[in-house]
C-alpha positions in Angstrom: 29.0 41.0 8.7 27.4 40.6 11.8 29.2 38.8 14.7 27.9 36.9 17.6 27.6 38.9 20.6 30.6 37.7 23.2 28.4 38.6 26.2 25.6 36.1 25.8 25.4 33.9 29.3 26.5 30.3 28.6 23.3 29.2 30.7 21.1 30.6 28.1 22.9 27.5 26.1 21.7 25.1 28.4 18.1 26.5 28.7 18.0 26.2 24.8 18.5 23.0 24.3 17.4 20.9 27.3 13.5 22.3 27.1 13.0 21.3 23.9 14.9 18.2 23.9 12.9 16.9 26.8 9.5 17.7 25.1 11.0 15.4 21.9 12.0 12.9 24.1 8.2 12.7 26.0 6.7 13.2 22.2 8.6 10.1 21.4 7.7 8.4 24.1 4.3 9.0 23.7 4.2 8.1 20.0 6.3 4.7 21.2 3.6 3.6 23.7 0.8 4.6 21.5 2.3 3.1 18.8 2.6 -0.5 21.0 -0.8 0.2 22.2 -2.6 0.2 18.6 -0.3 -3.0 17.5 -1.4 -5.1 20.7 -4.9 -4.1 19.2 -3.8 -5.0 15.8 -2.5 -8.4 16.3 -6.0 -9.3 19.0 -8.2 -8.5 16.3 -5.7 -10.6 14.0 -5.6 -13.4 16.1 -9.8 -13.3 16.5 -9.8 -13.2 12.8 -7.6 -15.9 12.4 -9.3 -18.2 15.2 -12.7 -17.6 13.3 -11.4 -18.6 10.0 -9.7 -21.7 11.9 -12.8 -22.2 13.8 -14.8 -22.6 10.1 -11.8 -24.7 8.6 -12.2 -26.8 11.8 -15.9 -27.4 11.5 -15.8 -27.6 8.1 -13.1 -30.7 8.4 -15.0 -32.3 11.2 -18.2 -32.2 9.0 -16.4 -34.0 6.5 -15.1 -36.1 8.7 -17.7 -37.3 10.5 -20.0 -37.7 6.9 -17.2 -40.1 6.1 -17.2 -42.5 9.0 -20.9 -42.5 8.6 -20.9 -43.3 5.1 -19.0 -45.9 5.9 -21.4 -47.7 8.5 -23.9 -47.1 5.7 -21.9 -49.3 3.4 -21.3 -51.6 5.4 -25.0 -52.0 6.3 -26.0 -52.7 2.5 -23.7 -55.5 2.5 -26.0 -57.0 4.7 -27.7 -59.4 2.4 -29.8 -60.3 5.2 -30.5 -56.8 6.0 -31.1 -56.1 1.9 -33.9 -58.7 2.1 -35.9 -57.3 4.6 -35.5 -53.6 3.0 -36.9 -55.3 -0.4 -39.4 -57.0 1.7 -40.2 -53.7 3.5 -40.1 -55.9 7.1 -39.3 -54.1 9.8 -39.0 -56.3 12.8 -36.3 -58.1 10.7 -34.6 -54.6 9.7 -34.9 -53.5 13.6 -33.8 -57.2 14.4 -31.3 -57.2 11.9 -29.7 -53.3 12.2 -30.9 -52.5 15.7 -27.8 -53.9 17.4 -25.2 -52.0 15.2 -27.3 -48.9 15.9 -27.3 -49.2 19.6 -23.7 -49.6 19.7 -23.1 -46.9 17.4 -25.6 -44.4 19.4 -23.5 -44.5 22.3 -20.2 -43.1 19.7 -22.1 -40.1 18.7 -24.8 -41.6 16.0 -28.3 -40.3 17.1 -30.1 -41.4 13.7 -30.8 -43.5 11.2 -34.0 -44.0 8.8 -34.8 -46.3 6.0 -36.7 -44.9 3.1 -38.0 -46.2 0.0 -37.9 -45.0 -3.3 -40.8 -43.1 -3.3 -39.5 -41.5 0.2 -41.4 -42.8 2.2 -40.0 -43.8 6.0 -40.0 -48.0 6.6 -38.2 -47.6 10.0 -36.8 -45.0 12.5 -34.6 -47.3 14.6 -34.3 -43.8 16.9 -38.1 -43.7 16.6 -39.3 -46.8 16.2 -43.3 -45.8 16.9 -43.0 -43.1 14.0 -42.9 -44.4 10.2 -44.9 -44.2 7.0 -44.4 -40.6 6.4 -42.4 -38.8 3.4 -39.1 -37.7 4.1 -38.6 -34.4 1.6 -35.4 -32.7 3.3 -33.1 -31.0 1.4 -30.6 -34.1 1.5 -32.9 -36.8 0.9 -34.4 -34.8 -2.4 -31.0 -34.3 -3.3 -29.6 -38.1 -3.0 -32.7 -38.4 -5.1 -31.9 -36.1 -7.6 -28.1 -36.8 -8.2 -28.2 -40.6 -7.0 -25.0 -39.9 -5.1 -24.4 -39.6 -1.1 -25.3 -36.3 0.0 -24.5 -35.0 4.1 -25.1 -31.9 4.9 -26.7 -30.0 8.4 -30.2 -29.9 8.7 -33.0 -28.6 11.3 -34.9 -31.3 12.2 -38.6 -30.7 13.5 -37.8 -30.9 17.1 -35.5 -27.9 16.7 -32.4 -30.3 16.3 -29.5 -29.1 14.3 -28.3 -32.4 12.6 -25.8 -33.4 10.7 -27.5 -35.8 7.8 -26.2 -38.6 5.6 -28.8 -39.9 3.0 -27.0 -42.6 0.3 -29.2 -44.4 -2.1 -28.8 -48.1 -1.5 -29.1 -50.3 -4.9 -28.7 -53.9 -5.7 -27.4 -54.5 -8.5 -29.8 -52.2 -11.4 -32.9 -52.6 -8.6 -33.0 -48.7 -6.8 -34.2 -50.5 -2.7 -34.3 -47.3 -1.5 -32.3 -44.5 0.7 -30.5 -45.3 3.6 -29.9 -41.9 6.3 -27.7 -41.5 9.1 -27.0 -38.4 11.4 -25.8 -37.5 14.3 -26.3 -33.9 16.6 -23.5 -31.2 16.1 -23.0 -30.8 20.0 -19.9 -32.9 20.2 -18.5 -31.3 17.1 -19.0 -27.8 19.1 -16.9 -29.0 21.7 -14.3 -30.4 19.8 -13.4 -27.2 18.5 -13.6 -25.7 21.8 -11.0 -28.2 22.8 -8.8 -27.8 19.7 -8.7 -23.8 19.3 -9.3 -22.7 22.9 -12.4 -20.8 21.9 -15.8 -21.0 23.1 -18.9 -21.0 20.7 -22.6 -20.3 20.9 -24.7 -21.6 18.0 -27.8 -20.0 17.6 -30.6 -20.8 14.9 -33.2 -18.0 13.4 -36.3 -18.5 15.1 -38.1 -18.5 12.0 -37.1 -22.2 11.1 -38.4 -23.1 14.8 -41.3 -23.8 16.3 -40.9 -23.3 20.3 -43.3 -26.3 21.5 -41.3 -28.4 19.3 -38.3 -27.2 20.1 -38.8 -27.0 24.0 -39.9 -30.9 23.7 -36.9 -31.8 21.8 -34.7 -30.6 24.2 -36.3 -32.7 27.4 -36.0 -35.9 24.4 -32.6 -35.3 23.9 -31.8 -34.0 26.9 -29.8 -31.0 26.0 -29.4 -27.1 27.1 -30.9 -24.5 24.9 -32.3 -20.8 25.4 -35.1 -19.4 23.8 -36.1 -15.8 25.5 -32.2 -14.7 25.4 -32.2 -13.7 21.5 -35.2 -12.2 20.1 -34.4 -13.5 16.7 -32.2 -16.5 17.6 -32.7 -19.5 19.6 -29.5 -20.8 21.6 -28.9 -24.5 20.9 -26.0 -25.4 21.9 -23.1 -23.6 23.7 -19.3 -24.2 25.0 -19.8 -22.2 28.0 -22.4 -21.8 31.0 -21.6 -18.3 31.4 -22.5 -16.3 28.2 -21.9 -12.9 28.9 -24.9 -10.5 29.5 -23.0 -8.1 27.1 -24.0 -10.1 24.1 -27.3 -8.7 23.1 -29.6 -8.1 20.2 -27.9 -5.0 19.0 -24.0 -6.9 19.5 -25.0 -9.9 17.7 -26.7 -7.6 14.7 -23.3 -5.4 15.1 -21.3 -9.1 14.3 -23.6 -10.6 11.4 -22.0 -7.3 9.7 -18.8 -8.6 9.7 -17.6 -7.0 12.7 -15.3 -7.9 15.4 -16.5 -6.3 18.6 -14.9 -7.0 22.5 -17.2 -6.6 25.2 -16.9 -6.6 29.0 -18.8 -9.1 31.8 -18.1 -9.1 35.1 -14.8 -8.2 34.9 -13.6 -10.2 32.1 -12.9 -8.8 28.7 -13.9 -10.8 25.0 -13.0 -10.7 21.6 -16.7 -11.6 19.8 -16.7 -12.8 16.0 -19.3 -14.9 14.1 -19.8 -17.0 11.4 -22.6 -18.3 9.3 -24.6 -21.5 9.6 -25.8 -22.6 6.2 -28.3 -25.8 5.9 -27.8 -28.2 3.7 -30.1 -26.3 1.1 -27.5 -23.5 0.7 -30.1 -21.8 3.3 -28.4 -19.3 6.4 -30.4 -20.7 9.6 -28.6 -18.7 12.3 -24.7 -18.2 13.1 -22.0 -19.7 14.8 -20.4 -17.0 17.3 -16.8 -17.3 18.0 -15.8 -16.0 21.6 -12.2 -15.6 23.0 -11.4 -14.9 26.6 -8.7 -11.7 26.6 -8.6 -10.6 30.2 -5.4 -12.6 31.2 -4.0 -11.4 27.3 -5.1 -7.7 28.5 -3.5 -8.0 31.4 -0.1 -9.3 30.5 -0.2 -6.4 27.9 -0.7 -3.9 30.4 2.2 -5.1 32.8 3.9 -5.3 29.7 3.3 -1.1 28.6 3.9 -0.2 32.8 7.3 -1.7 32.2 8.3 -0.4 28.7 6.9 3.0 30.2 9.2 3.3 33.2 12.0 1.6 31.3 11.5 4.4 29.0 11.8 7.1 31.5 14.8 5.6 32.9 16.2 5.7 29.9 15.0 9.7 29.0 16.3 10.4 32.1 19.7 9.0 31.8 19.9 10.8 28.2 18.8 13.8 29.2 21.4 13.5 32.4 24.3 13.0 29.7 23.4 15.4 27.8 23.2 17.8 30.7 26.8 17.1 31.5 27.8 17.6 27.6 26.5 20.8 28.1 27.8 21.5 31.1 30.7 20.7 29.6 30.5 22.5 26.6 29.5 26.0 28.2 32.7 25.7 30.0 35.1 26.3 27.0 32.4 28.7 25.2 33.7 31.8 25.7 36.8 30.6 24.4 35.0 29.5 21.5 33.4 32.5 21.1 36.2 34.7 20.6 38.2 31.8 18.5 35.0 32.0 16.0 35.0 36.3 16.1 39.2 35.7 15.3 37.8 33.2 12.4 35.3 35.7 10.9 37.7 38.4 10.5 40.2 36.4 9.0 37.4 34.5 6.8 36.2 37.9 5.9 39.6 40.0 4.8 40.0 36.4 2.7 36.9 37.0 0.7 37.8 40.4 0.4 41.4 39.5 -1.1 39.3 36.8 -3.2 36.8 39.1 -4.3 40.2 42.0 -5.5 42.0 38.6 -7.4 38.8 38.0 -9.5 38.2 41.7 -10.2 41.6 42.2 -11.2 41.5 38.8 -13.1 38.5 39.9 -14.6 40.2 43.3 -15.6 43.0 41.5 -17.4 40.6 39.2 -19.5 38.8 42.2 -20.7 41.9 44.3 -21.3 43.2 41.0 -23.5 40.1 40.9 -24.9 39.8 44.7 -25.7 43.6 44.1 -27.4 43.3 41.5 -29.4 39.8 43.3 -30.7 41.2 46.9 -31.0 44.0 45.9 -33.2 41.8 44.6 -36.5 39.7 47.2 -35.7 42.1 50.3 -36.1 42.5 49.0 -39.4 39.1 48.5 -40.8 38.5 52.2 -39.4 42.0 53.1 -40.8 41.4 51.5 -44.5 37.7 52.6 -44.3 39.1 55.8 -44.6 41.8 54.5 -47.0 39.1 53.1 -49.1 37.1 56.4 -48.8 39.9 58.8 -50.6 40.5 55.7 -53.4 37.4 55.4 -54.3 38.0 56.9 -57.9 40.5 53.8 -58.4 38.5 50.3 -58.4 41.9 48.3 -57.6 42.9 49.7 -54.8 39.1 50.0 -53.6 39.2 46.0 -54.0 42.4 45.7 -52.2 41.7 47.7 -49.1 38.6 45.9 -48.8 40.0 43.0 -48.5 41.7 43.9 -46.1 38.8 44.7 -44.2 37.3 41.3 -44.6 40.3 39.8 -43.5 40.6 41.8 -40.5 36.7 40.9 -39.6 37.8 37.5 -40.4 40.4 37.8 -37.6 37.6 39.1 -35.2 35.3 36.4 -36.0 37.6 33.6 -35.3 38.9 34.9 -32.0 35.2 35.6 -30.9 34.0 31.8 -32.3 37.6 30.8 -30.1 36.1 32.6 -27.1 32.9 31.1 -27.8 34.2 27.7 -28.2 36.3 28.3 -24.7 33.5 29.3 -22.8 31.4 26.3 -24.2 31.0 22.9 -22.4 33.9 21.4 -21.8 33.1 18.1 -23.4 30.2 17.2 -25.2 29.9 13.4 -25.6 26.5 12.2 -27.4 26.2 8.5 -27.3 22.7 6.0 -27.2 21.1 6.3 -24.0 18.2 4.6 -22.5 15.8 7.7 -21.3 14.0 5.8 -18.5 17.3 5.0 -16.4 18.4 8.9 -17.1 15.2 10.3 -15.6 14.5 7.4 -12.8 17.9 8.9 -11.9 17.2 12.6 -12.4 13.9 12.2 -10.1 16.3 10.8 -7.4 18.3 13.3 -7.5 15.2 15.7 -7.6 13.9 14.1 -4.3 17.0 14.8 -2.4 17.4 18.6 -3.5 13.7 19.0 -2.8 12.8 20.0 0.6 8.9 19.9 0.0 9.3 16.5 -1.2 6.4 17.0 -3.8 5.0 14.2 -5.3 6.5 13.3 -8.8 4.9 11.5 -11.3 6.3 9.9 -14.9 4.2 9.0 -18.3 6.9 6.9 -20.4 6.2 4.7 -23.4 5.6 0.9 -22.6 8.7 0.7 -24.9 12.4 1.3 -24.4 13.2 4.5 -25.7 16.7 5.0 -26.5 17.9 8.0 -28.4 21.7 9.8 -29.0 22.2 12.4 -26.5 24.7 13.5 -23.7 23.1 11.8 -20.5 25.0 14.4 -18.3 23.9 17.5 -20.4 20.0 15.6 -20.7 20.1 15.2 -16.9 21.5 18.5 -16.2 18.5 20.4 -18.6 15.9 18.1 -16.8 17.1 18.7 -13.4 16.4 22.8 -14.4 12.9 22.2 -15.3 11.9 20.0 -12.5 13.9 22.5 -9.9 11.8 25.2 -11.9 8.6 23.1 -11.7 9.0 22.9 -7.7 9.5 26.8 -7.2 6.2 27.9 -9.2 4.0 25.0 -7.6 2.6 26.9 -4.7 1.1 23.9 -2.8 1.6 20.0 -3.3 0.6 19.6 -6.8 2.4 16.8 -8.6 5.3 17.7 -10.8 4.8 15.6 -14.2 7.3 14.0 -16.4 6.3 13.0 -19.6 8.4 11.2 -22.5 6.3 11.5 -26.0 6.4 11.0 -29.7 6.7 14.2 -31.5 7.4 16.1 -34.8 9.7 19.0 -35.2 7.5 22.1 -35.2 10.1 23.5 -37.0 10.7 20.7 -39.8 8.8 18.3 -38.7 11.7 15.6 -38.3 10.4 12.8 -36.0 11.9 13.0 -32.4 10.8 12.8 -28.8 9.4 15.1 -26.2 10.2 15.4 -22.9 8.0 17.5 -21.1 8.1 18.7 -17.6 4.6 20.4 -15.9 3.9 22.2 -12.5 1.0 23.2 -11.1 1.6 26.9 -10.3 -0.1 29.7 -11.4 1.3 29.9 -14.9 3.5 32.6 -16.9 2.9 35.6 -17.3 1.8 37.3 -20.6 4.4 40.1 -20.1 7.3 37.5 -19.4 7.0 34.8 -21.6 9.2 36.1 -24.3 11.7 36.7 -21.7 12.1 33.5 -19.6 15.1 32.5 -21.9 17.1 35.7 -21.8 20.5 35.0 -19.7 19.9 36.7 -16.3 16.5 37.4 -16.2 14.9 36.2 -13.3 11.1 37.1 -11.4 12.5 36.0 -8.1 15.1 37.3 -5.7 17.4 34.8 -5.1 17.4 33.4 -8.4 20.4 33.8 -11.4 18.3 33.9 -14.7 20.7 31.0 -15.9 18.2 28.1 -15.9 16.0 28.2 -19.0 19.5 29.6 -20.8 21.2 26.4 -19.8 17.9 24.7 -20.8 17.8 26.4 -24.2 21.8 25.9 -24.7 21.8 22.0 -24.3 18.5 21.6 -26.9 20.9 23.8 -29.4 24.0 21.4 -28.6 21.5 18.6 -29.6 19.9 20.0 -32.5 16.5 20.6 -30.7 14.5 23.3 -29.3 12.6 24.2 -26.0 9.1 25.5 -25.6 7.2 27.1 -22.5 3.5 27.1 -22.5 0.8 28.1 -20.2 -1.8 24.6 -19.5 -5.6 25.4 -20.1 -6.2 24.2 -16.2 -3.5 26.1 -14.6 0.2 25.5 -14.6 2.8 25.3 -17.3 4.9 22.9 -19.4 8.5 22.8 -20.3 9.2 20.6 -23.3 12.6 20.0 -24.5 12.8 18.5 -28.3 15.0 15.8 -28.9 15.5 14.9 -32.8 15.1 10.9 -33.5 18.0 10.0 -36.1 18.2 6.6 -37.5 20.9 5.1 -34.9 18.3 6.3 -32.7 15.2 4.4 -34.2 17.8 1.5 -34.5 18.4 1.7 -30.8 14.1 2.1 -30.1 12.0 -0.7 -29.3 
């Protein structure tokens, strides 16, 4: 045995340990901050994501909202019998006398318009528009009140470019259809209520396919709003939260973000999370997007404060660890040369006890033999003695007889103390009982992972059924742990070993019973050593024992089964271990 050399410096120690400790210590580190780094970005675009779908929810609620309050000024209009006379009538000073003071109290709470239309859709009165009537009102709400004789609201481009939300509600009397009462009212406020409520500015823009620019352009001086026309050169801005949209957001972003995509962009210093959603008329029609913008910088900022001081905390703490564990060392190298000669005082004394070990087995061994050679040699002097006995007394048929029953007796003698010595070296307690398999090899796998170093992948084909059959779960376990330990050393990369639990006929007697298989993906067994995988000792690699397969094959036996190897038409082999199926086992199977 070769000893550690006593002259080796103790700084050489130090040196060892403190280099590569401080590059684990900065890979750490490094990992850490990187790590915080990727979840800050994580939980931004989370929080985008989740102020978008809030931003939707939001809209979508304040829609609804706002279609219910006008629905109910609608309905409290056709009450009006007053007002129901001059619809029927079709007069419209009396509807404008009648409705025009409810509307201009309304119009300063949002309310921008409202239109009364016959059956045949054609306009009576624009109380917003009082110069414009007699034409056919064919938007998608109004031809679907018309269809479904229910209130419909939905949003709707009007032909000044106006994006308005629309309630059209058919107004009866009694059986008599008077026509449709509309209300609606511009989504600008709605905008800004979200703003207010999720701290998120918005842009809505509308394809500029569904506009006409002269139109548009007048409708904003009418209703005296902000727009943008040259910005986009598919979309037209019509309403916004903020005066300073970022110069960032172009054509090629806002194509980027009607994929799906959440982008951040930078403007003058200031950073952006940029999302969008869709607009859809109320014709189930997309007529531009609603982009969702959050302000980051300050966010960005505390994060980065936030990684300075986790970084310098961090090398306060590496150095104070590696400090310590300088002074261990320090500490340690003092005493090592004692050490080192305690541990050369240990080997030799560790090393004469093997020896002493190693004479007690040999001479133990030397005894078993010499008992066994004994208790042999004594029967077998006399068969050879009455062999020759029976030889010279072979004219005399009784004496023939009797000597050769001696014989047999003596080889009975033999044959017992070998069976004894077979039975002693046998193990020591074999205790078959019902057991579940898929517990037994959930538990072998376990075990599998924490002997395996490669950790290679392992996967299991069981029956949807419990499968319970009569067999010693520590001998089972023991066979199955073999194969899949055998399994690991042929796979040469990081094939999956296979476990598989099957159905299967004796090939022998075809008695029903199970199969359970074990497969690698190595290279295979050879031609030249299949027929000797299952001798005791034979092994194909260096620092095996040949015991294995033997133990393999000697559990099957103690079961009444069998074992067979085979080579797999796409590489790889498979171990199969055959279980027999009695009928306490097909009792216990179900």
């Amino acid at each position: 045995m070769k000893l550690a050399s006593p002259s080796r410096k103790p700084r050489r120690v130090k040196a060892a340990f403190i280099g590569p400790f401080a590059i684990v210590l900065t890979f750490i580190m490094g990992v850490f901050l990187v790590t915080l780094y990727l979840i800050e970005v994580r939980i931004l675009e989370g929080d985008l994501a989740e102020r978008a779908e809030a931003v939707a929810n939001l809209f979508a609620q304040k829609i609804e909202r706002d279609s219910s309050m006008m629905h109910a000024v609608l309905y409290a209009m056709m009450t009006n019998s007053e007002l129901a006379n001059a619809f029927v009538r079709r007069d419209r000073q009396a509807l404008e006398r009648e409705a025009g003071p409810l509307f201009k109290m309304l119009r300063t709470d949002r309310l921008t318009h409202l239109y009364f239309t016959g059956p045949d859709l054609v306009n009576v009165l624009r109380l917003h528009q009082l110069d414009e009537f007699g034409d056919v009102i064919n938007r998608a709400t109004m031809l679907k009140a018309q269809a479904s004789e229910e209130p419909v609201h939905g949003l709707e481009l009007g032909p000044l470019g106006t994006l308005t939300l629309r309630l059209v509600t058919p107004w009866r009397r009694n059986k008599d259809m008077l026509g449709y009462l509309e209300a609606g009212e511009e989504i600008e406020h709605l905008v800004e209520e979200v703003h207010d409520s999720l701290s998120v500015d918005l842009l809505v823009l509308v394809d500029k396919r569904y506009l006409q620019r002269q139109q548009w352009q007048r409708g904003l001086a009418l209703m005296n709003r902000q727009g943008e026309w040259e910005r986009f050169s598919s979309f037209a801005m019509v309403a916004q939260t903020t005066n300073q949209v970022p110069a960032a957001l172009s054509d090629k972003l806002v194509d980027d973000l009607r994929t799906g995509l959440t982008l951040e962009i930078k403007d003058n210093g200031r950073s952006f999370h940029v999302a969008m959603l869709p607009l859809n008329d109320a014709g189930g029609h997309i007529i531009g997007d609603l982009v969702v913008m959050r302000d980051i910088t300050d966010l960005q900022a505390t994060f980065r404060w936030s990684i300075a001081a986790v970084s310098l905390l961090c090398l306060l703490g590496g150095g104070g660890v590696l400090g310590l564990f300088y002074f261990y060392l320090e500490r340690i190298e003092r005493d090592y040369q004692r050490q080192h000669d305690l541990e050369h005082q240990l080997l030799r004394l560790s090393t004469e006890h093997h020896r002493i070990l190693q004479l007690e087995k040999l001479s133990a061994l030397g005894t078993m033999v010499g008992g066994i050679a004994h208790q042999l040699n004594n029967p077998l002097v006399g068969v050879v003695n009455m062999a020759q006995l029976a030889e010279r007394e072979a004219e005399d048929p009784v004496r023939t007889r009797e000597l050769l029953a001696e014989i047999r007796s003596a080889g009975e003698d033999c044959r017992t103390f070998v069976r004894r010595m077979l039975e002693f070296s046998k193990v020591s307690c074999f205790d078959s009982k019902p057991t579940t398999m898929a517990p037994l090899i959930d538990d072998t796998v376990l075990l599998f992972r924490q002997a395996d170093n490669r950790h290679l992948p392992v996967e299991t084909r069981l029956p949807a059924e419990q499968v319970v059959i009569a067999v010693d779960p520590v001998l089972i376990r023991h066979a199955l742990f073999n194969l899949m330990i055998n399994a690991a050393q042929a796979t040469a990369g990081d094939g999956a070993i296979i476990i598989g639990l099957d159905r299967a006929l004796s090939s022998e007697s075809g008695a029903p019973g199970w199969l359970l298989s074990v497969t690698d993906h190595g290279n295979g067994i050879a031609p030249d050593v299949m027929d000797k995988i299952f001798v005791p000792f034979f092994t194909t690699r260096s620092d095996g024992t040949g015991l294995g397969l033997p133990v393999v094959q000697y559990v099957a036996l103690l079961h009444d089964g069998y074992v067979t190897a085979a080579n797999q038409p796409e590489g790889g082999a498979i171990f199969a271990l055959w279980l027999p199926e009695n009928e306490s086992n097909a009792h216990h199977t179900t």
